[in-house]
N, C-alpha and C positions, 0 to 999 in steps of 0.2 A: 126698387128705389132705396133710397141710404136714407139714415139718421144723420148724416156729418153735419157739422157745425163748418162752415169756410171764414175763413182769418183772412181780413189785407191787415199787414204789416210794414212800419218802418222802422228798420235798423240804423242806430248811426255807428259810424265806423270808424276803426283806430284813428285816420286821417283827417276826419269831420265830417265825410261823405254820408250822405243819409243812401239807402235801399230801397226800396217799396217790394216787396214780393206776398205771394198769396200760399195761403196750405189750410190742410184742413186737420193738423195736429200741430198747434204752435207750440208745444214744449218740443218736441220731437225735434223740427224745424229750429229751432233756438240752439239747439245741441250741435245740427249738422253746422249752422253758420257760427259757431262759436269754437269746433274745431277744425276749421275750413273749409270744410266739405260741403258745403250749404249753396255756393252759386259761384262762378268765376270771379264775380266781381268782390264777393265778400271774402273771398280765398286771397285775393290782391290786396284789400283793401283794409282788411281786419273786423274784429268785430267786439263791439265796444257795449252796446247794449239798445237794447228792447226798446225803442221812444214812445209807441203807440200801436196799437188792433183797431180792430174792427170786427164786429163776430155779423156773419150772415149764416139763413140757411140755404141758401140756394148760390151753387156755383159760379152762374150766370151773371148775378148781380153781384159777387164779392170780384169776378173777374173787370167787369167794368166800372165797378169803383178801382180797382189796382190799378187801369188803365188813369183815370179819373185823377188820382191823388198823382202817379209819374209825371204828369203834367204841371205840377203843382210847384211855383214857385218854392226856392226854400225858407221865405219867410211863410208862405200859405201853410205850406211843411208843419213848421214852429207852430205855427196858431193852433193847428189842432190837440196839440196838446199842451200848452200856453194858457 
């Protein structure tokens, strides 16, 4: 078993578009969607900065929050970090 810490995360993007994605090295992940390389979407859509984490230790439930929060209105979006 691993020590990793798991991240969900929301990026907002050049165009206003928010992200939700999960990793278990948010600097690392910060690097890749900030020089495009991070997810198709963030490649198209740019990347503008960091809005909000979440830190877990288990996989499982950082996977099903990510699920959780894509769902999420984008004013619900706003709130968590509001």
């Amino acid at each position: 078993m691993n020590n990793w810490r798991w991240y969900v995360y929301i990026i907002e993007c050049q165009d206003g578009l928010y992200y939700t994605g999960m990793t278990y090295d948010l600097d690392k992940r910060m690097e890749q969607h900030y020089s495009g390389h991070g997810s198709a979407f963030t490649h198209i859509h740019g990347f503008k900065e960091l809005k909000y984490y979440e830190e877990f230790d288990d996989i499982f439930q950082a996977r099903e929050r990510e699920h959780q929060i894509k769902d999420y209105s984008r004013k619900k979006k706003e709130a968590l970090w509001n």
